[in-house]
Gaussian input, Z-matrix of N, CA and C with variables (Angstrom, degrees):
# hf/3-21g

backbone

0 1
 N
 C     1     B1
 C     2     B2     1     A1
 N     3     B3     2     A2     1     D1
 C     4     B4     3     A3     2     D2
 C     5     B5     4     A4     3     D3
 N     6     B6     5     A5     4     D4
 C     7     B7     6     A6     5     D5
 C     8     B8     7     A7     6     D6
 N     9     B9     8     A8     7     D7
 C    10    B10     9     A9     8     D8
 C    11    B11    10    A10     9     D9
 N    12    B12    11    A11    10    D10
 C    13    B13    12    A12    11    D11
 C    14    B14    13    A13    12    D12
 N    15    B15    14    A14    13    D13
 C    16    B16    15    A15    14    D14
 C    17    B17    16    A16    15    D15
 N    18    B18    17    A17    16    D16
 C    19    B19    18    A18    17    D17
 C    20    B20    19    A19    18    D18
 N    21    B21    20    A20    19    D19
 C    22    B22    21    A21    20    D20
 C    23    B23    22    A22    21    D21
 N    24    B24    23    A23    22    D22
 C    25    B25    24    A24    23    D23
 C    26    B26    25    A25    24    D24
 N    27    B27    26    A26    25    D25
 C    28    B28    27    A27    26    D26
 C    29    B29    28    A28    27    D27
 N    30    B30    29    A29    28    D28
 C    31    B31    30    A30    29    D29
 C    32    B32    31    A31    30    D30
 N    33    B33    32    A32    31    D31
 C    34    B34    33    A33    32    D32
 C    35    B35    34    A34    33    D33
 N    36    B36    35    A35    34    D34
 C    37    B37    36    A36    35    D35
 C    38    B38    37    A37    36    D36
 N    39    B39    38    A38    37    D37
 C    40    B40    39    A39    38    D38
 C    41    B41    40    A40    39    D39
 N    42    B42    41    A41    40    D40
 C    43    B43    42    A42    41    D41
 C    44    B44    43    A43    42    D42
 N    45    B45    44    A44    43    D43
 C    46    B46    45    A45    44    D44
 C    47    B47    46    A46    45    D45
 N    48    B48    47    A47    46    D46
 C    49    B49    48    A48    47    D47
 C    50    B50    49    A49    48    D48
 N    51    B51    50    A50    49    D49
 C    52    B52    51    A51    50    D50
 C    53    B53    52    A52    51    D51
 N    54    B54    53    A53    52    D52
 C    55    B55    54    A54    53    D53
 C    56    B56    55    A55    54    D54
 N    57    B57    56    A56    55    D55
 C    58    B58    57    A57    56    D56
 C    59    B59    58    A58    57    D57
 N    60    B60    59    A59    58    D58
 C    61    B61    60    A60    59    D59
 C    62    B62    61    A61    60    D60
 N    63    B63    62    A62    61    D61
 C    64    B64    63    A63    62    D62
 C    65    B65    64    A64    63    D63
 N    66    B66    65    A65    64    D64
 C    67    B67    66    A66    65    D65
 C    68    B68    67    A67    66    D66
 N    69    B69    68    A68    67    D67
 C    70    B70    69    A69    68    D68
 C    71    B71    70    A70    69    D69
 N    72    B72    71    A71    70    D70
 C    73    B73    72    A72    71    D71
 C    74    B74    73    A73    72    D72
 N    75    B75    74    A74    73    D73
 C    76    B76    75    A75    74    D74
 C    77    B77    76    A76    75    D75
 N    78    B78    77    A77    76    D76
 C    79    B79    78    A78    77    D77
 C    80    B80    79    A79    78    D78
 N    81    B81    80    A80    79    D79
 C    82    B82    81    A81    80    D80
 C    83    B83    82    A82    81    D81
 N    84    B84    83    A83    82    D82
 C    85    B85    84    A84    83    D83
 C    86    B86    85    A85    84    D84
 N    87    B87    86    A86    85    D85
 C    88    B88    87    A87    86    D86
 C    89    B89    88    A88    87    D87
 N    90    B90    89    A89    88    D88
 C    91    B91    90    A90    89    D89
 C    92    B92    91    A91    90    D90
 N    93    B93    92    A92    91    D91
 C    94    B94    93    A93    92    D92
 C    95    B95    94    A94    93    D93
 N    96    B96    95    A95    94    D94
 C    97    B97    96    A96    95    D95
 C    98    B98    97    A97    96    D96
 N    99    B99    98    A98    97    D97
 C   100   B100    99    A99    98    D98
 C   101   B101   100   A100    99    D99
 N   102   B102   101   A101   100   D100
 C   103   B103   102   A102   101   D101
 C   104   B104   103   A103   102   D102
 N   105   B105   104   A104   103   D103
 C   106   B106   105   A105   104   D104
 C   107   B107   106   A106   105   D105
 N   108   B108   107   A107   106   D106
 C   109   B109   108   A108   107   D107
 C   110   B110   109   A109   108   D108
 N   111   B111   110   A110   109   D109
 C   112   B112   111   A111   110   D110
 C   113   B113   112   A112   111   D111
 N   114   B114   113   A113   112   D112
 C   115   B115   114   A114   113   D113
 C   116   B116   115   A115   114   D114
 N   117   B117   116   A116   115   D115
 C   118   B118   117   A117   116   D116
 C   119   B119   118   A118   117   D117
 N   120   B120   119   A119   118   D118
 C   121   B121   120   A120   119   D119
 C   122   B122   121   A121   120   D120
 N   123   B123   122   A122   121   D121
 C   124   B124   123   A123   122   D122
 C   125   B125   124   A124   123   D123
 N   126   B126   125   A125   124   D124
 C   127   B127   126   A126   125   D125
 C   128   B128   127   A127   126   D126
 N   129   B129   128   A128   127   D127
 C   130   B130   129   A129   128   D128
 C   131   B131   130   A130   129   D129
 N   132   B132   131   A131   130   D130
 C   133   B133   132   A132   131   D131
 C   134   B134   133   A133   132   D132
 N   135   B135   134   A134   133   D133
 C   136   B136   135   A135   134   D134
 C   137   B137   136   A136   135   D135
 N   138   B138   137   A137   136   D136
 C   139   B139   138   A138   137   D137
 C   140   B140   139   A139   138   D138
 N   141   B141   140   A140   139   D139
 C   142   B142   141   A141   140   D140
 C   143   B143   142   A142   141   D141
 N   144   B144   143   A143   142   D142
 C   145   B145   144   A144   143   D143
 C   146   B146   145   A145   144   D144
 N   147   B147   146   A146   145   D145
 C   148   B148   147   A147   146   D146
 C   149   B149   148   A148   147   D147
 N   150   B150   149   A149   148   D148
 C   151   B151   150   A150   149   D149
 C   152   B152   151   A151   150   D150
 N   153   B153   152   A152   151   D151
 C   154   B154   153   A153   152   D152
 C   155   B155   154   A154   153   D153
 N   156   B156   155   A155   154   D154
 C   157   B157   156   A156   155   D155
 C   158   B158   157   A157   156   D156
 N   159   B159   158   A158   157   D157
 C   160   B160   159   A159   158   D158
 C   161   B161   160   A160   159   D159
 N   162   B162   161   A161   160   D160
 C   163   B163   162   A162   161   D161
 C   164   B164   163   A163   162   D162
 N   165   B165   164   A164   163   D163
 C   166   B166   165   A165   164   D164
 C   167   B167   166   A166   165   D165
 N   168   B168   167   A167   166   D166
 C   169   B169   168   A168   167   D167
 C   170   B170   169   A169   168   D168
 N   171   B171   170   A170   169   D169
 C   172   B172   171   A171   170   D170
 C   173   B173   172   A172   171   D171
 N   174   B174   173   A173   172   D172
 C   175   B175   174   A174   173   D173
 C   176   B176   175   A175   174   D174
 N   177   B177   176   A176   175   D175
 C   178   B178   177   A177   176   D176
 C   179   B179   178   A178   177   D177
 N   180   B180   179   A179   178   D178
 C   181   B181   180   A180   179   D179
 C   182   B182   181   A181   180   D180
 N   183   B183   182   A182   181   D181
 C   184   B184   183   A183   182   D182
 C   185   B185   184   A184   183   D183
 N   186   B186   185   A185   184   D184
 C   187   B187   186   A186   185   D185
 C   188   B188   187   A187   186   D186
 N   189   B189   188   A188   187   D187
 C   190   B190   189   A189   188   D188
 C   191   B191   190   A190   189   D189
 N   192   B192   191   A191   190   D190
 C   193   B193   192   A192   191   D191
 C   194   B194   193   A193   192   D192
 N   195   B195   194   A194   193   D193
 C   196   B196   195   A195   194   D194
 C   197   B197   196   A196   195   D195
 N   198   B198   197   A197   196   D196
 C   199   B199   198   A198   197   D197
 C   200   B200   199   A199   198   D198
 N   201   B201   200   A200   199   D199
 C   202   B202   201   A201   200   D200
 C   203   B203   202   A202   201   D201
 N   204   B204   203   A203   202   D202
 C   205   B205   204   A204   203   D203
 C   206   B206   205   A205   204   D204
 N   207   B207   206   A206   205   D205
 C   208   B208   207   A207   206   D206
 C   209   B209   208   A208   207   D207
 N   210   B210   209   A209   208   D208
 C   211   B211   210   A210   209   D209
 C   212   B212   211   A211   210   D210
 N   213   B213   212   A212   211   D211
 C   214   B214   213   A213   212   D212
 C   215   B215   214   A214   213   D213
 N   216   B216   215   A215   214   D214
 C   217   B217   216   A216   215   D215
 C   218   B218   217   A217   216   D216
 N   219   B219   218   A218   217   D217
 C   220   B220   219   A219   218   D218
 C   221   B221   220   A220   219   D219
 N   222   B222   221   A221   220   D220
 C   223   B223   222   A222   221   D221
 C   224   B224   223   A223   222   D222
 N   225   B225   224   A224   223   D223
 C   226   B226   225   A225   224   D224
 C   227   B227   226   A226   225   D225
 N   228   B228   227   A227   226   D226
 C   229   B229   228   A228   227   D227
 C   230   B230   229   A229   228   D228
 N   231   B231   230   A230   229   D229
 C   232   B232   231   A231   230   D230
 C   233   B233   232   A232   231   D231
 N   234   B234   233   A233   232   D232
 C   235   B235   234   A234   233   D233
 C   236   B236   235   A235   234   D234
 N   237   B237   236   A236   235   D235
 C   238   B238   237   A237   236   D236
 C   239   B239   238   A238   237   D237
 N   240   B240   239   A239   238   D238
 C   241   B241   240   A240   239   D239
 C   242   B242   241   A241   240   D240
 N   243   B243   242   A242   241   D241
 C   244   B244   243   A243   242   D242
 C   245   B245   244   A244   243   D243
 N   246   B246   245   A245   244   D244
 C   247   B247   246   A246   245   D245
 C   248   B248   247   A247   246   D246
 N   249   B249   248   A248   247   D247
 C   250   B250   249   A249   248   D248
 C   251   B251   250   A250   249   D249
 N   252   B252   251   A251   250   D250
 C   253   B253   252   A252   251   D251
 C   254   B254   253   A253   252   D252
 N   255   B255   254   A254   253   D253
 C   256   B256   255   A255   254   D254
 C   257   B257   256   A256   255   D255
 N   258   B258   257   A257   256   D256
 C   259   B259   258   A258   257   D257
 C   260   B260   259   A259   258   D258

   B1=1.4469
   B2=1.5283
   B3=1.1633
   B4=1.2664
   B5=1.2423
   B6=1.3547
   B7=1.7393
   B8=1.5106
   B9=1.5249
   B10=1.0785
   B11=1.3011
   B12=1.2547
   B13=2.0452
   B14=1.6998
   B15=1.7078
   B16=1.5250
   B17=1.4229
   B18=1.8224
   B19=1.6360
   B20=1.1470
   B21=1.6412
   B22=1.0899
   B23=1.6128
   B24=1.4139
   B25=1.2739
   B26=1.4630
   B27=0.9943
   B28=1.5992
   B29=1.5221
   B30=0.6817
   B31=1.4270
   B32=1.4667
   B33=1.5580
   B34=2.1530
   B35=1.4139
   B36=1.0048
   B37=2.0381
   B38=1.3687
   B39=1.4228
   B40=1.1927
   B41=1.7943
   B42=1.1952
   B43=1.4897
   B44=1.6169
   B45=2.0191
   B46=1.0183
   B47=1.6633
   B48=1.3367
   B49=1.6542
   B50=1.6176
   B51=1.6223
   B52=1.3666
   B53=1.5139
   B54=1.3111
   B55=1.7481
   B56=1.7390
   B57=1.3736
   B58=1.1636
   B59=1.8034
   B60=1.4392
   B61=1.4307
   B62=1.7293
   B63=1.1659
   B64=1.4359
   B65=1.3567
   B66=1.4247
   B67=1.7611
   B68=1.7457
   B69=1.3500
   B70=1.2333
   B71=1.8298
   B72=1.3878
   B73=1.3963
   B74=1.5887
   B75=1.9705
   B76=1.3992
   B77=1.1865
   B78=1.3009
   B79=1.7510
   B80=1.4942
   B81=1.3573
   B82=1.5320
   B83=1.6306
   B84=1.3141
   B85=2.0819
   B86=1.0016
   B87=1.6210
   B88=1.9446
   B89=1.5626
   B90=0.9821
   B91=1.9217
   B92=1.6281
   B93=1.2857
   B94=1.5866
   B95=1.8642
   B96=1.4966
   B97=1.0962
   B98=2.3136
   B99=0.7210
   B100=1.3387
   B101=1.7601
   B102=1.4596
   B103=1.0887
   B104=1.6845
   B105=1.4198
   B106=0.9970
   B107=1.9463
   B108=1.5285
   B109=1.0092
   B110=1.3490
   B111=1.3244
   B112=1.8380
   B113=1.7107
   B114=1.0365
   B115=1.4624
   B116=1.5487
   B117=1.8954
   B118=0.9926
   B119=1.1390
   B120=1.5023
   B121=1.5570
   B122=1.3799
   B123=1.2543
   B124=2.0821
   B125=1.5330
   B126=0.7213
   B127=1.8557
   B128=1.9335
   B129=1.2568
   B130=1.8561
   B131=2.0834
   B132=1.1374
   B133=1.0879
   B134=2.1399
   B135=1.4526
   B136=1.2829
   B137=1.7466
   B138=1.2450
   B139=1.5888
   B140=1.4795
   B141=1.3924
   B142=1.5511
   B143=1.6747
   B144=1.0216
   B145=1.3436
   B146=1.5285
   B147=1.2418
   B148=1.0943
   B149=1.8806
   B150=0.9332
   B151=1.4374
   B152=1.9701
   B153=1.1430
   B154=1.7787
   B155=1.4236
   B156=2.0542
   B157=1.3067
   B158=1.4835
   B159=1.1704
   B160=1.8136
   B161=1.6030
   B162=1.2961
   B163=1.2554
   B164=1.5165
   B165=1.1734
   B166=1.5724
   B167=1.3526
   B168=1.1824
   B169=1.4347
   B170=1.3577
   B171=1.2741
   B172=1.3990
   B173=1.6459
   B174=0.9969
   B175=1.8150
   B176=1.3366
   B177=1.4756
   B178=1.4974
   B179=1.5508
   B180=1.5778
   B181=1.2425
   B182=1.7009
   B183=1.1129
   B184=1.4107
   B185=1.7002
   B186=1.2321
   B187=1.5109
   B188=1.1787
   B189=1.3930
   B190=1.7316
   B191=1.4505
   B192=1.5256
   B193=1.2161
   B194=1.3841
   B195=1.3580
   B196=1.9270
   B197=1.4740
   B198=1.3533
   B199=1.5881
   B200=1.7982
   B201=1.7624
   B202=1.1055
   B203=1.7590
   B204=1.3987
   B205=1.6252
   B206=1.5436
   B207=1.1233
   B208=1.8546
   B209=1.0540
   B210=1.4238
   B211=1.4696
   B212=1.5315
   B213=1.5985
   B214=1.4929
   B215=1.2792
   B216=1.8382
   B217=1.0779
   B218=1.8922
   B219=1.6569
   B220=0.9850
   B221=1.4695
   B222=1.1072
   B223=1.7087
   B224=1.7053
   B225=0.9295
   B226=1.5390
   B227=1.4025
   B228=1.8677
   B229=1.7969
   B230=1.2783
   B231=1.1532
   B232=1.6668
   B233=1.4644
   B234=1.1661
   B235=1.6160
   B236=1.2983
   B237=1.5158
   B238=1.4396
   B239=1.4924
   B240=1.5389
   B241=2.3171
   B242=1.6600
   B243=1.5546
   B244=1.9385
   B245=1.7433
   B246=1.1694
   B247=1.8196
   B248=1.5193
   B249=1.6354
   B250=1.1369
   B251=1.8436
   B252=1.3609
   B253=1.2169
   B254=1.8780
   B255=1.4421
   B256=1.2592
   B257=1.6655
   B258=1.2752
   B259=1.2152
   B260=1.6219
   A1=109.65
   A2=112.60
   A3=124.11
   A4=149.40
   A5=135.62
   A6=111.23
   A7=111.19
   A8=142.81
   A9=128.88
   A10=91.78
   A11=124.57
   A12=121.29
   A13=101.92
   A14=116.18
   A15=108.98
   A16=118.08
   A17=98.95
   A18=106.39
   A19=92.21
   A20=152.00
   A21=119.37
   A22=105.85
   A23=119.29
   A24=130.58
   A25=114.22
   A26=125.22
   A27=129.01
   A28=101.86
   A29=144.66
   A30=142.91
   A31=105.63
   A32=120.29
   A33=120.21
   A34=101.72
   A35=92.87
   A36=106.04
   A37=97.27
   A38=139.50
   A39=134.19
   A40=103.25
   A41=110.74
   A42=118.20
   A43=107.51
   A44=103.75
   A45=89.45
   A46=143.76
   A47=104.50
   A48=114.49
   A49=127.06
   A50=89.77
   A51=102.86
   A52=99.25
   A53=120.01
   A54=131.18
   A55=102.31
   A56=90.33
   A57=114.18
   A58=104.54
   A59=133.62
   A60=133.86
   A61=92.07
   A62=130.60
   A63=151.17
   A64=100.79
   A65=113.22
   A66=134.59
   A67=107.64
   A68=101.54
   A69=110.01
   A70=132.31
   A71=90.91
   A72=101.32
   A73=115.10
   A74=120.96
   A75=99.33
   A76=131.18
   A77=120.00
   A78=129.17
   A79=114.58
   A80=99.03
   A81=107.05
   A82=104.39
   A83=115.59
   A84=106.62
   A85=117.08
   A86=110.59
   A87=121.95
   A88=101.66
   A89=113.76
   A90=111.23
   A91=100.34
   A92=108.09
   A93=98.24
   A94=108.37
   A95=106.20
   A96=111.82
   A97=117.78
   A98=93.44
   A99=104.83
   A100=107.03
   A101=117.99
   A102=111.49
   A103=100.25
   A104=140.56
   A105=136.33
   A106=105.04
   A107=100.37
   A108=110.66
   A109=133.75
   A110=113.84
   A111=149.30
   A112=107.43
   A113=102.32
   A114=110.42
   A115=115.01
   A116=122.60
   A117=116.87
   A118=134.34
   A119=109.89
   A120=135.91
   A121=120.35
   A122=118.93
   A123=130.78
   A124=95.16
   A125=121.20
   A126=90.37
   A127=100.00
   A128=86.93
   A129=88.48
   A130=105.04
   A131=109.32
   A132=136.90
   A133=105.62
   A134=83.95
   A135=114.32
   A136=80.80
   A137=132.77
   A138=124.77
   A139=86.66
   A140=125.01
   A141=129.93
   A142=98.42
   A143=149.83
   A144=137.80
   A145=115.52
   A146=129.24
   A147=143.26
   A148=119.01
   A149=123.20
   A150=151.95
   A151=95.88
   A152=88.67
   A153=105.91
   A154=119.65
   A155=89.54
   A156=97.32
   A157=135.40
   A158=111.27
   A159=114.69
   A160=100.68
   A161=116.30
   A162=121.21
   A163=121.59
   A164=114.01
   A165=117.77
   A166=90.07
   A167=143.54
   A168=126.78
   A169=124.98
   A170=123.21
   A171=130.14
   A172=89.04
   A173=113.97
   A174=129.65
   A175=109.22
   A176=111.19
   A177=127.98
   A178=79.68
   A179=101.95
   A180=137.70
   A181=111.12
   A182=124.76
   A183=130.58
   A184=95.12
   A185=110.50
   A186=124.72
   A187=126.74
   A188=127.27
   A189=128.98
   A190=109.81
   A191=141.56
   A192=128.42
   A193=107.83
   A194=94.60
   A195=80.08
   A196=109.68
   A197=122.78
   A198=102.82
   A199=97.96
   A200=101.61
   A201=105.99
   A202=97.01
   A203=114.97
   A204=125.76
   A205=116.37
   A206=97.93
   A207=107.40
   A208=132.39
   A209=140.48
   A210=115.80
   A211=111.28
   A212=97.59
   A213=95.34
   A214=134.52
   A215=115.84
   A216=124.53
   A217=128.59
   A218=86.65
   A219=101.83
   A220=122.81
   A221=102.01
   A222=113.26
   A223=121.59
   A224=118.51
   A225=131.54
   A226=117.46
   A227=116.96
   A228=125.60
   A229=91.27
   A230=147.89
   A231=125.46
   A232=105.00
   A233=131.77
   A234=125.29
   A235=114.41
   A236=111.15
   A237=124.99
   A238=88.94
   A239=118.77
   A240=102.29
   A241=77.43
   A242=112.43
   A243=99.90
   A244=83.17
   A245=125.59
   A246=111.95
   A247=101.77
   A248=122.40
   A249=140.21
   A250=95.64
   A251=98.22
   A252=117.95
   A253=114.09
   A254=117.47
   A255=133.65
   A256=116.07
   A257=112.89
   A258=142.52
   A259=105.76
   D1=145.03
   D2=151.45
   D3=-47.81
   D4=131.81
   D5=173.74
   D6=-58.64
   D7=2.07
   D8=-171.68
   D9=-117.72
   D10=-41.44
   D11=-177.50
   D12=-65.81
   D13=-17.62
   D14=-179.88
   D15=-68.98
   D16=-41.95
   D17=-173.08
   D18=-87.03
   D19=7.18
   D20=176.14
   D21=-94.85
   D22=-22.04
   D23=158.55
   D24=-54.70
   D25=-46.59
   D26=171.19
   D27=-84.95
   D28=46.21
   D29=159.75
   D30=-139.29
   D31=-45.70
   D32=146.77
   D33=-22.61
   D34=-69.74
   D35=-150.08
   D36=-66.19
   D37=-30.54
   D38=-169.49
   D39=-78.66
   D40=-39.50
   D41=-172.66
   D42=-68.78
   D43=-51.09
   D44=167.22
   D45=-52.95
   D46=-39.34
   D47=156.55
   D48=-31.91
   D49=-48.54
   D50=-168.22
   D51=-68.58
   D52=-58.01
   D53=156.03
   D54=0.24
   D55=-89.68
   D56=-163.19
   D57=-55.56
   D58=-50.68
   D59=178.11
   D60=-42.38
   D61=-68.04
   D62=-154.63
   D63=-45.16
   D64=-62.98
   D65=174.81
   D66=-36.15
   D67=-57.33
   D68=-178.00
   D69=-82.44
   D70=-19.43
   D71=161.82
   D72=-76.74
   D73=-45.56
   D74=158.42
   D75=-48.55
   D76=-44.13
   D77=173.19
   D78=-34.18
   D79=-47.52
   D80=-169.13
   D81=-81.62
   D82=-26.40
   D83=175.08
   D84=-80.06
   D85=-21.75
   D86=173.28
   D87=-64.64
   D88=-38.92
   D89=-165.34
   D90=-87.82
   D91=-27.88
   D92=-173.03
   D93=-84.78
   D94=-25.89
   D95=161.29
   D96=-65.49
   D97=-56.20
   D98=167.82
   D99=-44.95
   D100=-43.89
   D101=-165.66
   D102=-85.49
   D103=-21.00
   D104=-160.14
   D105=-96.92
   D106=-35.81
   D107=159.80
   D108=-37.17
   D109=-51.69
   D110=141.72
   D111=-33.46
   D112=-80.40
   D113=166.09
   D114=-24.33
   D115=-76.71
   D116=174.95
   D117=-34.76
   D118=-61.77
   D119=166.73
   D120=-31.49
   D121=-50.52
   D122=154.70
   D123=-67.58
   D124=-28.69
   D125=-167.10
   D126=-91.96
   D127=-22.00
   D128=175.66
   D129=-71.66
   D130=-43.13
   D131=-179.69
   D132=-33.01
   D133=-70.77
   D134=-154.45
   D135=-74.90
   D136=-39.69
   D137=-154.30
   D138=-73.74
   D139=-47.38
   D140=-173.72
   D141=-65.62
   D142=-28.24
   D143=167.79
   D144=-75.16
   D145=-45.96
   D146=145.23
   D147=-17.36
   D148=-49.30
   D149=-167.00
   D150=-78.68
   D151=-52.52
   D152=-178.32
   D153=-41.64
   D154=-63.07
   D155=-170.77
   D156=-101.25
   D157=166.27
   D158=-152.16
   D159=-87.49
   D160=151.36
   D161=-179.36
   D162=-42.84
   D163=-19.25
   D164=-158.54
   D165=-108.74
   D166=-13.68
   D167=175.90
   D168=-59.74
   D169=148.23
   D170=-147.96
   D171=-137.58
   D172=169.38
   D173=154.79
   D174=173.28
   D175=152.23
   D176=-144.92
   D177=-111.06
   D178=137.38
   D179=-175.51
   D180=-137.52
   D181=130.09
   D182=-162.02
   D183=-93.27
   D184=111.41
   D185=171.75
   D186=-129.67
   D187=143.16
   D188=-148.39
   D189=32.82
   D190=24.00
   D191=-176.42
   D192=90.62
   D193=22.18
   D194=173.12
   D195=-158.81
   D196=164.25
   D197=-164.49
   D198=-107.61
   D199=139.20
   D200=-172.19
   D201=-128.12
   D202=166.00
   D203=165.55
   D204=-90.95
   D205=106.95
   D206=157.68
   D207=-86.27
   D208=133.33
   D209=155.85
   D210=-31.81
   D211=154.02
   D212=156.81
   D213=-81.28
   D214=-48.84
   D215=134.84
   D216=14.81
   D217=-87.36
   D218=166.77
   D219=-39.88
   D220=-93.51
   D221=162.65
   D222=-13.16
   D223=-59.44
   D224=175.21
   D225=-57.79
   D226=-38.82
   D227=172.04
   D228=-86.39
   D229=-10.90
   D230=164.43
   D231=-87.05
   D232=-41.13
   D233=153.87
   D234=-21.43
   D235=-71.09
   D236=-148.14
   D237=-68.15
   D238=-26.38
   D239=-147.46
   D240=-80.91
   D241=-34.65
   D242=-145.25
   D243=-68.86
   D244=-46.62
   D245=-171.21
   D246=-49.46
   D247=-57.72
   D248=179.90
   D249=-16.88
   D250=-83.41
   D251=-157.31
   D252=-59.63
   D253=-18.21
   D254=158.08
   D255=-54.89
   D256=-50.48
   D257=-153.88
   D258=-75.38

């Protein structure tokens, strides 16, 4: 080979790389889009359940290994901030 058939071989392979980085970087904004999408969808979810229920509702949630009563309320705006705050 040549010094010019070498870099033109290394200049393939570099593009192809570049190809290929590119491929996978869309891959990766489709899924993160997909995932936020997801995200919204529960946090819309949860605001419409939220809306439902009455101040006094309670439900048992397993904490330190043991099951305790939360508001629901409660429970549901700590849902919503941690997506919130992802988002």
């Amino acid at each position: 080979m040549t010094k010019t058939e070498e870099q033109v071989a290394k200049d393939k392979d570099a593009v192809q790389k570049m190809a290929g980085a590119k491929s996978a970087m869309e891959s990766a904004l489709r899924r993160i889009q997909t995932l936020e999408q997801a995200l919204h969808s529960a946090k819309y979810s949860i605001e419409e359940i939220q809306t439902a229920q009455g101040d006094k509702l309670a439900i048992s949630v397993i904490r330190e290994g043991t099951y305790k009563f939360v508001g629901a309320k409660d429970h549901s705006r700590a849902a919503i901030m941690k997506i919130q705050d992802v988002l």
